[in-house]
C-alpha positions as CSV (number, residue, x, y, z in Angstrom):
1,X,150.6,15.6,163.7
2,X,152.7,17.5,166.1
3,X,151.5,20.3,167.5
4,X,152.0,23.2,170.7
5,X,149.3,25.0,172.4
6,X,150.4,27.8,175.0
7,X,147.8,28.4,178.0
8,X,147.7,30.8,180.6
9,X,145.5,31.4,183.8
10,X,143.3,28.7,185.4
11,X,139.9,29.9,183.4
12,X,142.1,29.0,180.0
13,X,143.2,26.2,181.1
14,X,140.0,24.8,181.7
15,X,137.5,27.0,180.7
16,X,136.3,27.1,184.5
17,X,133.9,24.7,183.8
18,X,135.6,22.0,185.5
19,X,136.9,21.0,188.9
20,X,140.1,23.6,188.7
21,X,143.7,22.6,188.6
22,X,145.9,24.2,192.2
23,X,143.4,24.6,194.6
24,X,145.2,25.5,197.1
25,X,144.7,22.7,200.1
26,X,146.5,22.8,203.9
27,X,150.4,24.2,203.4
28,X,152.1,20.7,203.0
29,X,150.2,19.9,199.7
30,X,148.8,21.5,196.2
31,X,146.3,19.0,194.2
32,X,144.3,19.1,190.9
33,X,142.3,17.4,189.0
34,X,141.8,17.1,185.5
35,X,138.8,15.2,184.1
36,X,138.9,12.8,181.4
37,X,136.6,10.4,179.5
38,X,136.9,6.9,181.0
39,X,139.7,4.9,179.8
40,X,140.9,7.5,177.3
41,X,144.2,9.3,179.1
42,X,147.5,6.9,180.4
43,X,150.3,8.2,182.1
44,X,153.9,7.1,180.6
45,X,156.5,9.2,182.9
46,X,155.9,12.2,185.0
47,X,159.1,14.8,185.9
48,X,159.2,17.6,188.7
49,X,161.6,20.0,189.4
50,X,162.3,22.5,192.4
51,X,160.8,25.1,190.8
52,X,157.7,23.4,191.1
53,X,156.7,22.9,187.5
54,X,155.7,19.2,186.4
55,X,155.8,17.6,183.3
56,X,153.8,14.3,182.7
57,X,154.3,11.9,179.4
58,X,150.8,10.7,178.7
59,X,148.9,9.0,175.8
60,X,145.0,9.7,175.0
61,X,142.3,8.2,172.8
62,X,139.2,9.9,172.2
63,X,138.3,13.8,172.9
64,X,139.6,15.6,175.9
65,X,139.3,19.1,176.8
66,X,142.1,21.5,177.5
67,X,142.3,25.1,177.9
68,X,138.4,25.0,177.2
69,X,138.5,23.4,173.8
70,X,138.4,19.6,172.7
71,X,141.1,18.0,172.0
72,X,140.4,15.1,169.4
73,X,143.2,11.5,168.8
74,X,144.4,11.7,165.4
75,X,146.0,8.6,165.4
76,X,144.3,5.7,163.6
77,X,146.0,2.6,164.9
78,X,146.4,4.1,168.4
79,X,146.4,6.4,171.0
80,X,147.7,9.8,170.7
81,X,151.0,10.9,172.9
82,X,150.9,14.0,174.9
83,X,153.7,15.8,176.9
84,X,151.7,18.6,179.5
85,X,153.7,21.0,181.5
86,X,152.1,22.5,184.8
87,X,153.6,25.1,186.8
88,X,154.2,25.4,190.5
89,X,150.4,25.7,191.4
90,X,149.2,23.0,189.0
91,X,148.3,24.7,186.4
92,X,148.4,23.5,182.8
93,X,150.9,25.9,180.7
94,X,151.3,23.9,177.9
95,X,150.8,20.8,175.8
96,X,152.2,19.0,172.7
97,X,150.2,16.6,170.9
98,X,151.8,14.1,169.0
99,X,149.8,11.9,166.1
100,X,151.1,9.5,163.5
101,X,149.8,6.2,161.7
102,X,150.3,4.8,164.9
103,X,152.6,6.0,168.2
104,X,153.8,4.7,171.1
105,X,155.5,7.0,174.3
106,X,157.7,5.2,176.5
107,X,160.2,7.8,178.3
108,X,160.1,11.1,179.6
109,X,163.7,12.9,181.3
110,X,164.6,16.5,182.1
111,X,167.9,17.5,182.0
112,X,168.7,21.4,183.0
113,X,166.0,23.2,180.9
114,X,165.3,20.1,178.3
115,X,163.3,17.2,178.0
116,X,163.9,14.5,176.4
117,X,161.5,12.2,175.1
118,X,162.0,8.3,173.8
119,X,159.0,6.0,171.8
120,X,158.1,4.9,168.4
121,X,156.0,5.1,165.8
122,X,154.8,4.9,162.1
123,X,153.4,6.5,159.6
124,X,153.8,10.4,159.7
125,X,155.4,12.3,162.5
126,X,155.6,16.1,162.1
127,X,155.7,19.6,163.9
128,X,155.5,21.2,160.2
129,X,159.3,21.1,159.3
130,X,160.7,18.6,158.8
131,X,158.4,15.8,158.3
132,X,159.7,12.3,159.4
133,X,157.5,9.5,157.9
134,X,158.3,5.5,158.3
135,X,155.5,4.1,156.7
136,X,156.5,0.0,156.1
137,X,157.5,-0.1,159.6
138,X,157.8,1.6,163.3
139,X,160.7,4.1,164.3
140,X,162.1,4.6,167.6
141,X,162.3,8.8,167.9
142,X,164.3,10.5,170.4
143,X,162.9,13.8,170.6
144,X,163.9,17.0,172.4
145,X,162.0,20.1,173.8
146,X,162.6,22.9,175.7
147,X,160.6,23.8,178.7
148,X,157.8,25.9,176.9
149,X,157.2,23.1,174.6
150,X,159.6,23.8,171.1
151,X,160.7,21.1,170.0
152,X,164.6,21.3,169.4
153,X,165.8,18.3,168.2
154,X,164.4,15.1,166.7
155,X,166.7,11.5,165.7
156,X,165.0,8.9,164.3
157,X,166.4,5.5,163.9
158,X,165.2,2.9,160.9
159,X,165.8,-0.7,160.3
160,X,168.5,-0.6,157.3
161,X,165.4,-2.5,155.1
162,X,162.8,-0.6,156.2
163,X,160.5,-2.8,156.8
164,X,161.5,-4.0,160.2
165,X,160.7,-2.7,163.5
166,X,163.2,-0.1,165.7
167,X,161.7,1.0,169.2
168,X,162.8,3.6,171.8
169,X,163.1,2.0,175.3
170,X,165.4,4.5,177.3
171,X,167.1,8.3,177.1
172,X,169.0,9.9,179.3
173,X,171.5,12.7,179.2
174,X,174.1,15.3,181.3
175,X,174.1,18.0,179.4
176,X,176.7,17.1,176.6
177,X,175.9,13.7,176.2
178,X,173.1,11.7,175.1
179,X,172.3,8.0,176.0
180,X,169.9,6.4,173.7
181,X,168.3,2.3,174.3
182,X,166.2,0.2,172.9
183,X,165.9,-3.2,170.3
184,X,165.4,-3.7,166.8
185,X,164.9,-6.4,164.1
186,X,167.1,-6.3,161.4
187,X,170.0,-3.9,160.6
188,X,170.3,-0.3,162.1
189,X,172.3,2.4,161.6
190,X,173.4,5.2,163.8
191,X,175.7,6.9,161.9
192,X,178.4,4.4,161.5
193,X,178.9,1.0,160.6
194,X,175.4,-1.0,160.9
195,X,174.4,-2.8,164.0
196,X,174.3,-6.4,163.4
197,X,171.6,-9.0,163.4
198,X,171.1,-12.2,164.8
199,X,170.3,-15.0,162.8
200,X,166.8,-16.1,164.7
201,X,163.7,-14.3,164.5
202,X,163.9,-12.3,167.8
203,X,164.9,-8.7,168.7
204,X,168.2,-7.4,169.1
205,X,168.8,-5.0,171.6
206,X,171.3,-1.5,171.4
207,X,172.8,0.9,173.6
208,X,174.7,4.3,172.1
209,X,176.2,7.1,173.7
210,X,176.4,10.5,171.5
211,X,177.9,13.4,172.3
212,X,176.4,16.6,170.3
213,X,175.4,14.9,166.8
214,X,178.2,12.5,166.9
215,X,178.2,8.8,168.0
216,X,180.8,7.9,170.0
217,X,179.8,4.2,170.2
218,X,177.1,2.0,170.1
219,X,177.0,-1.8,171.5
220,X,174.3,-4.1,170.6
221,X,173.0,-7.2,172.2
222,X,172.9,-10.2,169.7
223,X,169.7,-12.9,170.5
224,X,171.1,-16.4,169.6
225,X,167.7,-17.7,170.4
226,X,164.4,-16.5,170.7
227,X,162.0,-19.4,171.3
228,X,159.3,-16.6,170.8
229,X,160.4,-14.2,169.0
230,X,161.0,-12.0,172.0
231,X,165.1,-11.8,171.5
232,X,166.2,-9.8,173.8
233,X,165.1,-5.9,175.0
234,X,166.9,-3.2,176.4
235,X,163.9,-1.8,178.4
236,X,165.9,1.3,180.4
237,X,169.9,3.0,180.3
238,X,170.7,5.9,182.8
239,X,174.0,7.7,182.9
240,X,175.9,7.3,186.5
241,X,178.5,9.1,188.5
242,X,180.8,6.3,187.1
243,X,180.2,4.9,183.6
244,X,176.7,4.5,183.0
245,X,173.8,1.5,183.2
246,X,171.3,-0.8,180.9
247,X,168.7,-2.9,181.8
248,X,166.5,-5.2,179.8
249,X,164.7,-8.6,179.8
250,X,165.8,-11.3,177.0
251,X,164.8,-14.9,176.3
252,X,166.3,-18.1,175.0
253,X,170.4,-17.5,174.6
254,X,171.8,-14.1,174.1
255,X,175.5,-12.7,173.6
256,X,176.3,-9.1,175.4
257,X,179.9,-7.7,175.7
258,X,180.5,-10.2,178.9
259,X,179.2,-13.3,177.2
260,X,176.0,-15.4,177.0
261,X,173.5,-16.1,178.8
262,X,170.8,-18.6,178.6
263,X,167.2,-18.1,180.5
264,X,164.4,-20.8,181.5
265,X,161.7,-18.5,180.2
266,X,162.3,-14.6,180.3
267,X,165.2,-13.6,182.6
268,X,166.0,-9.9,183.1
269,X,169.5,-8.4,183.4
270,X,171.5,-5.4,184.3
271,X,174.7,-4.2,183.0
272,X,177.4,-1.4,183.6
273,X,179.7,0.1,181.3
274,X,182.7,2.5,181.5
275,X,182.4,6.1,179.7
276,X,184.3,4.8,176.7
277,X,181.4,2.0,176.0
278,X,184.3,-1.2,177.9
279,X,181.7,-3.3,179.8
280,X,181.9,-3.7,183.5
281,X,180.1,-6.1,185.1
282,X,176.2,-8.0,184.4
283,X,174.2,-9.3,186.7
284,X,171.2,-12.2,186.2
285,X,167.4,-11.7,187.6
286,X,166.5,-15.1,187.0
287,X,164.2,-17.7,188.3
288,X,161.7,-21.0,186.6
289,X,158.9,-18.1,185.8
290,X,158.9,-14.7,183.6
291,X,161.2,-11.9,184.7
292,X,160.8,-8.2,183.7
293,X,162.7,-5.0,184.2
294,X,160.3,-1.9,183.6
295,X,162.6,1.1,185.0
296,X,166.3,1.8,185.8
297,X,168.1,5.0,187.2
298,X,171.6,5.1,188.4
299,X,171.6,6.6,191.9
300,X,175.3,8.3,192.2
301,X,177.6,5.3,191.0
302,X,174.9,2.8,192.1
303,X,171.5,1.6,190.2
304,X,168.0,1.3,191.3
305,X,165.7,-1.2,189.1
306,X,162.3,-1.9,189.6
307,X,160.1,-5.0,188.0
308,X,158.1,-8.3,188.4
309,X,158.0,-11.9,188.3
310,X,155.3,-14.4,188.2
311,X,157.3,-17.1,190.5
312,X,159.8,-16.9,193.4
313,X,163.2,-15.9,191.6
314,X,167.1,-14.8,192.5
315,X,168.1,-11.3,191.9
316,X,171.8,-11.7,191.6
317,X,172.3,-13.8,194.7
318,X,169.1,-12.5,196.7
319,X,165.8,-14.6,196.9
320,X,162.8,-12.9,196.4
321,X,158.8,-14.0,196.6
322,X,156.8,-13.6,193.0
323,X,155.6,-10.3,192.6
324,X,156.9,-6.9,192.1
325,X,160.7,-5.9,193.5
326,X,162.7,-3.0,193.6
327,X,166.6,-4.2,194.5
328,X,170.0,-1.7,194.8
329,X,173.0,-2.7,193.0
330,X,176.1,-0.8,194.1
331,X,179.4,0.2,192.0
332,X,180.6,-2.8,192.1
333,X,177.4,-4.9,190.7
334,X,176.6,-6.5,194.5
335,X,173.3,-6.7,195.6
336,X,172.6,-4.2,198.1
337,X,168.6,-5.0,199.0
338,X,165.3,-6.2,197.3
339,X,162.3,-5.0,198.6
340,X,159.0,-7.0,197.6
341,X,155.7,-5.8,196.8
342,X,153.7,-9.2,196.6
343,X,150.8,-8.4,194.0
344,X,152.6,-5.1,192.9
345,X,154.1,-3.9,189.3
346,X,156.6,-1.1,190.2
347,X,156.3,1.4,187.9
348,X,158.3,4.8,188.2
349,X,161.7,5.3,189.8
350,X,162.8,8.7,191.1
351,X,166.6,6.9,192.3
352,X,167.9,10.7,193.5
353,X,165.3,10.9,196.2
354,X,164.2,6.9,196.6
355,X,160.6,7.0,195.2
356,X,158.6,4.3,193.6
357,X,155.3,4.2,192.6
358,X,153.3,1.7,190.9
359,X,149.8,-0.5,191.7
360,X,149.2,-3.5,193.6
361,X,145.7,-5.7,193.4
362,X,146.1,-7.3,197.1
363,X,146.5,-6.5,200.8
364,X,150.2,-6.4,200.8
365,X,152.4,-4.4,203.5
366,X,149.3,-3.1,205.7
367,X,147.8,-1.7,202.2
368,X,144.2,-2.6,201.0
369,X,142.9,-1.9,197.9
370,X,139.9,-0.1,197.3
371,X,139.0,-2.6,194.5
372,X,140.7,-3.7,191.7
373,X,144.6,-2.8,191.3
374,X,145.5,0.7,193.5
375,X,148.0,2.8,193.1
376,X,150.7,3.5,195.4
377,X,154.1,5.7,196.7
378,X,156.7,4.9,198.7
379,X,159.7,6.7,200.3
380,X,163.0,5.0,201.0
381,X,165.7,4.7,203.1
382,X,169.3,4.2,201.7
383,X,169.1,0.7,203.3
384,X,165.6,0.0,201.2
385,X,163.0,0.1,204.2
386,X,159.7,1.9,203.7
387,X,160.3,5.5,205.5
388,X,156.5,6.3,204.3
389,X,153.5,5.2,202.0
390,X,150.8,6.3,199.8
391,X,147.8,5.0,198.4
392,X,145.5,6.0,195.8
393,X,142.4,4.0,195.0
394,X,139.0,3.9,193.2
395,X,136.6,0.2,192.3
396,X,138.7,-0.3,189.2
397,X,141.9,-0.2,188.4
398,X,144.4,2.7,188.8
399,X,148.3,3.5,188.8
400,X,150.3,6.2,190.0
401,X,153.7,7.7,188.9
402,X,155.9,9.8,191.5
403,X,158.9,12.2,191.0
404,X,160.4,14.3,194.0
405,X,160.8,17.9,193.5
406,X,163.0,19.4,196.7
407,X,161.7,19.0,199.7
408,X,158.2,17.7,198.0
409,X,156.8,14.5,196.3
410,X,154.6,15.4,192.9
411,X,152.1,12.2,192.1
412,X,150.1,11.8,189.2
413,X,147.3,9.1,189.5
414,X,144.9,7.8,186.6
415,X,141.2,6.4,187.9
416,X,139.6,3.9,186.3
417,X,136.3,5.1,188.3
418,X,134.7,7.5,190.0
419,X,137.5,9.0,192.9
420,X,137.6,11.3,195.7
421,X,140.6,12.8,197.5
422,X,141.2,13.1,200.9
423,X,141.1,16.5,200.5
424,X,137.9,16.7,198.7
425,X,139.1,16.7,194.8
426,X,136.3,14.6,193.4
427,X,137.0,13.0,189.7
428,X,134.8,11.2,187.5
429,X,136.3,7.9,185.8
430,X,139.5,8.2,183.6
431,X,140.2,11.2,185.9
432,X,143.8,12.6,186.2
433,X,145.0,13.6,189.9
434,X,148.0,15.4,190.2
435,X,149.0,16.2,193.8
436,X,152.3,17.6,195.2
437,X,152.7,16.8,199.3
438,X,155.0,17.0,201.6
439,X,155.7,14.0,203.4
């Protein structure tokens, strides 16, 4: 099930029963709060523009209630997705609910006046017309709405069997053009000739570049071992003033359009490619331990990654502590700066104005946590120093995701328990804050 619900005023939205969304708080900050059963609501990806309105990418399980009316998950194997769209003084406009067999959300990007969405799922996935069902196996959808929440376009990509899993890692686009990421087992088709497979039991990974309906070329990443099954992932692909970028994570031996590489345990990588698909350069995070990549956005013809590893590790030439990183690669594929967050999983990257968010679990760079794993936000300078900080924290465990908007800084925070603002919101556990601030 797919559905829109329009709302309008604060008392709709929620039925002015609860703690309402933009109460208006000292001039360099607008915060709301939207209560939620414990556990039930996760944020995926949150956009902002400089007109103020916000849009977050969220999943759900259980009941919630929006615009004074429960809201129930649909979804039997899992939780339900949900894209929400606030305006300029927090308050909820809009959502789309989106249920199937089972459905995952992985990426949320506005371009102009669209949003573009990336996950997967199985079963049935439908706004009424046209109905897209994969019921042996997940899908990876790319899905597109406009900003009151119509959905305008939707691709979905299959394994050539059927039966094997496809899922949607990354989307990005500039208005003509569409960049689509992600892995699959078996064969996949895009519109031309089939993507290949590898011969082990792992994922393979893909990136394609359309313009309009047409592909103009795709370029997969073959695993030649997966000790695991893992293969290899393309977790993240952004579009760049020059060419455009994928990132990913990959095990055992894998071929991309450089070469191969071969990694202890799980390595994560970078690449960058011309327009026309021609490879550029890749560079290696490696180290004895596990490496992950979880986001990637070009920042003019650079990139800005974010991840973890469990054990000291190299990101292309630059030693880093275990723990969460955020390193710069320039044009050219040179490491500009790591920054370490010891105890800290990097979440959300906003490259255009140098915001990352995440959680951390121990005192790490003058922050303590509350309890459990806090949430946090932090502005950079080109050189990647710490201009400013955030955190957000309750007695459990909580993350935050963070997108500039102008001048501003938007942050939406999940609570695992009870929390109260420093302005006075006060949530109940599973609680959603969404603040916008100044810094």
């Amino acid at each position: 099930m797919l559905r829109r619900i329009v709302f309008c005023g604060i008392c709709s939205v929620l039925g002015c029963r609860d703690v309402p969304i933009g109460r208006q708080l000292p001039s360099d900050a607008v915060e709301g709060a939207l209560p939620t059963p414990a556990g039930a609501l996760t944020v995926r990806a949150l956009e902002a523009d400089e007109s103020g309105r916000t849009y977050l990418l969220a999943e759900f399980e259980g009941t919630l209630s929006l615009g004074g009316a429960d809201v129930s998950a649909q979804s039997p194997e899992s939780r339900d997705g949900l894209l929400l769209a606030f305006d300029a003084d927090g308050n909820l406009r809009w959502h789309v609910q989106m249920s199937a067999t089972f459905v995952t959300l992985i990426r949320l990007v506005q371009v102009g006046d669209e949003l573009l969405v990336a996950g997967f799922f199985r079963g049935t996935l439908s706004d009424g017309t046209p109905t897209e069902t994969s019921d042996r196996s997940q899908a990876a959808f790319y899905a597109r709405y406009n900003t009151l929440g119509d959905r305008t376009d939707l691709l979905v990509i299959r394994s050539a069997s059927g039966f094997a899993n496809v899922q949607a890692k990354g989307v990005d686009g500039d208005g003509t053009r569409t960049l689509r990421c992600g892995h699959y087992l078996d064969e996949i088709d895009f519109g031309g000739p089939p993507l290949p497979n590898a011969d082990v039991l792992g994922d393979n990974g893909f990136v394609a570049l359309a313009r309009g309906d047409s592909t103009e070329w795709t370029q997969p990443f073959i695993a030649e071992e997966a000790p695991t099954g893992q293969g290899v992932f393309v977790q993240d692909c952004a579009f760049a003033d020059r060419g455009l970028f994928a990132g990913g994570v990959y095990e055992g031996s894998v071929t991309h359009p450089l070469g191969s590489e071969v990694a202890d345990e799980t390595d994560a990588y970078v690449l960058a490619f011309e327009d026309a698909g021609a490879p550029r350069w890749a560079r290696i995070i490696s180290g004895p331990g596990d490496q992950e990549l979880n986001h990637l956005e070009a920042r003019g013809d650079r990139v800005l990654i974010g991840g973890t590893s469990d054990q000291p590790f190299d990101v292309a030439g630059r030693s880093a502590p275990a723990g969460g990183y955020v390193a710069m690669f320039n044009a050219e594929g040179t490491t500009e700066w790591v920054l370490s967050i010891e105890d800290g999983s990097p979440q959300a990257i906003d490259a255009d104005n140098l915001l990352v968010s995440g959680s951390f679990g121990t005192p790490t760079r003058g922050w303590t946590p509350v309890g459990g794993n806090d949430g946090f936000v932090v502005g950079l300078a080109e050189d990647g120093s710490v201009r400013w900080s955030r955190t957000f924290g309750s007695v459990g465990n909580d993350r935050c995701h963070v997108h500039g908007a102008g001048d501003d800084v938007v942050v939406a925070c999940v609570f695992e328990d009870a929390y109260t603002s420093g302005e006075g919101t006060a949530l109940p556990a599973g609680g959603l804050l969404l603040r916008r601030f100044r810094p």
